[in-house]
C-alpha positions as CSV (number, residue, x, y, z in Angstrom):
1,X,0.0,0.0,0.0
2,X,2.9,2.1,1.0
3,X,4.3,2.1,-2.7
4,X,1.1,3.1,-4.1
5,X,0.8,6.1,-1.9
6,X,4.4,6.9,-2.9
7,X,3.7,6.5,-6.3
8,X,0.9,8.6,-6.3
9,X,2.5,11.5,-4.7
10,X,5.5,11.1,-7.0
11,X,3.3,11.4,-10.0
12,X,1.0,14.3,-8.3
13,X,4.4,16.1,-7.4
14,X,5.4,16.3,-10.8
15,X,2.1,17.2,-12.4
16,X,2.1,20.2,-10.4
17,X,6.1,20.8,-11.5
18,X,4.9,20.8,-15.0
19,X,1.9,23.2,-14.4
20,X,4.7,25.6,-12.9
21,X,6.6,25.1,-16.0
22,X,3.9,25.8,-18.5
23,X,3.4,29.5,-16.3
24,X,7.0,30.6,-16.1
25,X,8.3,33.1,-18.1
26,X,11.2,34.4,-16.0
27,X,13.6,34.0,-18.6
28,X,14.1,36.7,-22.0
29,X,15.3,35.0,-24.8
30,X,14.1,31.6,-24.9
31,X,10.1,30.7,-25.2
32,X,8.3,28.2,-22.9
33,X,6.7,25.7,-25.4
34,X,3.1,26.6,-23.4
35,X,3.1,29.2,-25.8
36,X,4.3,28.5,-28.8
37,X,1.8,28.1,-31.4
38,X,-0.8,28.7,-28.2
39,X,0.6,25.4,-26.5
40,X,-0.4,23.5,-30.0
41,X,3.0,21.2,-29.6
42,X,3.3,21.6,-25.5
43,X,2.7,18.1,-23.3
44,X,2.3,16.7,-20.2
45,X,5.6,16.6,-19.9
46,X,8.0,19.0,-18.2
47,X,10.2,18.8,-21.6
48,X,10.2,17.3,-24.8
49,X,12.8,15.1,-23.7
50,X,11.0,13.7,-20.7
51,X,8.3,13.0,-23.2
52,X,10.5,10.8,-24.7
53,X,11.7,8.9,-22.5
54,X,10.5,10.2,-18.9
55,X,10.4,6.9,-16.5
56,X,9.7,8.4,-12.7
57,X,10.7,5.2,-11.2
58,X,14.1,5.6,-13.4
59,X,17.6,4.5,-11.5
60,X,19.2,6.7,-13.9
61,X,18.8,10.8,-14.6
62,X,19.9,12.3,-17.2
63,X,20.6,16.2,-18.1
64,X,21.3,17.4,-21.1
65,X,21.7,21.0,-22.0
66,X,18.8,22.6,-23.9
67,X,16.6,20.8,-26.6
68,X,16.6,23.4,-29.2
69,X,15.1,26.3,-30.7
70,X,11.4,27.3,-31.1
71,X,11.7,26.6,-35.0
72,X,12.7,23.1,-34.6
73,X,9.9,22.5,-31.9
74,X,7.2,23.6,-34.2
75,X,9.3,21.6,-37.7
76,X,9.4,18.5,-35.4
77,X,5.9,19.5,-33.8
78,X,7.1,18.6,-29.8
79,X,8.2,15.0,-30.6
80,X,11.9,13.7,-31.0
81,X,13.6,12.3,-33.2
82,X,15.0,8.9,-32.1
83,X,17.6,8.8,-34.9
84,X,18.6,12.4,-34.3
85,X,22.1,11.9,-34.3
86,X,22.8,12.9,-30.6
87,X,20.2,10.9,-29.5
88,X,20.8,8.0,-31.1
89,X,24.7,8.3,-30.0
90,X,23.0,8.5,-26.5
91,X,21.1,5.0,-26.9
92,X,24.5,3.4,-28.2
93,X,26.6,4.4,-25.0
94,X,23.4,3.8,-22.8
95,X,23.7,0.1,-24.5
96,X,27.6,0.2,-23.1
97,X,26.2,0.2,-20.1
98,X,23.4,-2.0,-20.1
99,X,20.7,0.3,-19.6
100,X,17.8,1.1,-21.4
101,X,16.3,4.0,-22.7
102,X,12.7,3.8,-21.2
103,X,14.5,2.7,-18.2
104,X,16.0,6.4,-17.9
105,X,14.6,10.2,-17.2
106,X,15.6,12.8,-19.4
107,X,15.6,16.3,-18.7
108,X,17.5,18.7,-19.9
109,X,18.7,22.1,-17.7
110,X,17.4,24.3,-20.3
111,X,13.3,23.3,-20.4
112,X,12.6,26.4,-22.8
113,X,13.3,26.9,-26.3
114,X,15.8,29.4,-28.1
115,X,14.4,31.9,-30.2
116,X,17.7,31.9,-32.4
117,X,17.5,29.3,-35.6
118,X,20.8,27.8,-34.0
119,X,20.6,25.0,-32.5
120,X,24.2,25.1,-31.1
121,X,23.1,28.9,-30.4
122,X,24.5,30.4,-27.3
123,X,22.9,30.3,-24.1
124,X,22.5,32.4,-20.8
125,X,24.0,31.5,-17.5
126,X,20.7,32.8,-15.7
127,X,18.3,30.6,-17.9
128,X,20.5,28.1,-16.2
129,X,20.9,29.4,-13.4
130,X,16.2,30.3,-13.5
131,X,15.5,26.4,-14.3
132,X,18.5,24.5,-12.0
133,X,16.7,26.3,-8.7
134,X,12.8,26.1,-9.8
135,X,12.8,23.5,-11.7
136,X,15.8,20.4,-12.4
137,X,16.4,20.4,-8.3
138,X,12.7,19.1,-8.0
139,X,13.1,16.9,-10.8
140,X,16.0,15.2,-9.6
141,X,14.0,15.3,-5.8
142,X,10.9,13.7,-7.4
143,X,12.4,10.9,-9.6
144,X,15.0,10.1,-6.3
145,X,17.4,8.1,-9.2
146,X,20.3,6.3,-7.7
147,X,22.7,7.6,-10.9
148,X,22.8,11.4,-12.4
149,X,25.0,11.9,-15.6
150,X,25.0,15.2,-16.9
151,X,25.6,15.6,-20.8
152,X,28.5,18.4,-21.2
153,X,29.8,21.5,-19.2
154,X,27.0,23.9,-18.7
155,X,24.6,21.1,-17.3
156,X,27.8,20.2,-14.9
157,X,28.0,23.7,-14.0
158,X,24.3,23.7,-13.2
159,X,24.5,21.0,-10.9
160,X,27.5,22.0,-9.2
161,X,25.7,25.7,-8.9
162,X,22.1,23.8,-7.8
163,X,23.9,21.6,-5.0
164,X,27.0,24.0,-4.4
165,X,29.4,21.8,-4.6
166,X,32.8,21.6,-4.0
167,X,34.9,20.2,-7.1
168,X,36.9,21.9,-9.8
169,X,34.9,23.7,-12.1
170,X,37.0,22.5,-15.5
171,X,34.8,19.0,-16.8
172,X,37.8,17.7,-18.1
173,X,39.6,17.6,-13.9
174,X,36.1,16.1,-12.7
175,X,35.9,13.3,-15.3
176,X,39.7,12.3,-13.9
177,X,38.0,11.4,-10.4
178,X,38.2,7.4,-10.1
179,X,35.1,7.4,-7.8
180,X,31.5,9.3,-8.9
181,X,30.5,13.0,-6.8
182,X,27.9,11.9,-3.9
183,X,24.8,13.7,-3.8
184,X,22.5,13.3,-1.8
185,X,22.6,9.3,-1.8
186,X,23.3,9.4,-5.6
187,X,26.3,9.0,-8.0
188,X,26.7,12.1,-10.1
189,X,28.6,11.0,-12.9
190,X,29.6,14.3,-15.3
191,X,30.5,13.6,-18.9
192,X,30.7,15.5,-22.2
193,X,28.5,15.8,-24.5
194,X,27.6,13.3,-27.2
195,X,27.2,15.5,-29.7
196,X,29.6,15.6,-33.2
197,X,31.2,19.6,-31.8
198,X,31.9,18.0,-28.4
199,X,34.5,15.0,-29.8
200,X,36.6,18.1,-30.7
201,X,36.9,17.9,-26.2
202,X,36.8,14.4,-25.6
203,X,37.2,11.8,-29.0
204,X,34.7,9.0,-28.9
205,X,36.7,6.6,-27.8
206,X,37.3,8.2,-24.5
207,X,33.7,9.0,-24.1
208,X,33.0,5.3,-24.5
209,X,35.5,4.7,-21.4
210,X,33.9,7.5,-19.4
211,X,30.6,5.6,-19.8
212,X,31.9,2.5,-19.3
213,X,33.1,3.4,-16.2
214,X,29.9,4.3,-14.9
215,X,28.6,0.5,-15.6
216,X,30.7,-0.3,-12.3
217,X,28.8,1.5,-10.0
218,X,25.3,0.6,-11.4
């Protein structure tokens, strides 16, 4: 009975997150997909992403950085594409280490969308900094997963910001560590991004072995 109740809250919990979401507009420079097109594309579903693949009972949560710009939103009308090329990089090194993509949350620390065409368009520390306090810190509290990985350096800078915490702030340093960040009772692991720009950082081969590594602790 206990489980149910707990289950219950969990989902109420994040329907109200995701009402909160849909009213926000704290950010300039991005648009909340609750009103693009009048919400036409919007869900249920704090982002895109989580739509996706958006398990609350997940072991593993992960962050990406933002999931695009408003012109892709409406092109792709709210849904993702599977064999986007990050994504699909993302299911491979998921396979690495054995896990499952409806077996994961994803969120990303950017929930609205970028009103440049640019998809690798810059983006603001405070639209960070505005969705890591009132929005990822409750996702992470309501999902309760025993694994974070965070996709890249602005979503590892988010977290560190989020939970204050004390590590280097260069990715490259944090990645070294043999053993994961603690927080809370989870393993943070941080990692780069997947994407084609971010194997300029970190080739694909050592990614693999940063994901690999993570396999150990599951």
């Amino acid at each position: 009975m206990s489980d149910t109740l707990e289950q219950v809250t969990k989902n109420r919990k994040y329907r109200e997150l995701v009402v909160r979401r849909k009213k926000c507009t704290i950010c300039q420079g991005v648009k909340n997909p609750a009103v693009i097109l009048n919400g036409r594309y919007d869900s249920d579903h704090i982002n895109p992403w989580t739509k996706w693949h958006g398990n609350l009972n997940a072991k593993v949560l992960i962050i990406g950085q933002d999931w695009g710009h408003v012109d892709a939103f409406i092109r792709n009308k709210g849904q993702v594409n599977p064999l986007n090329p990050t994504n699909n990089k993302l299911i491979e090194m998921l396979a690495l280490v054995g896990i499952r993509p409806e077996d994961t949350y994803l969120t990303n620390a950017i929930l609205c969308m970028k009103e440049t065409e640019n998809l690798s368009g810059r983006t603001k520390s405070a639209w960070y900094r505005n969705c890591g306090e009132n929005f990822l810190k409750y996702e992470i509290e309501i999902v309760n997963p025993k694994i974070i990985i965070t996709l890249g350096v602005k979503p590892f800078r988010t977290i560190k910001r989020v939970y204050n915490m004390r590590c280097s702030n260069n990715l490259g340093d944090v990645i070294k560590f043999e053993k994961p960040i603690i927080i809370n009772e989870a393993k943070w692991f941080p990692v780069y991004h997947i994407g084609k720009l971010a194997q300029n950082s970190r080739p694909l081969e050592k990614q693999r072995e940063d994901w690999c590594r993570i396999k150990n602790f599951l």
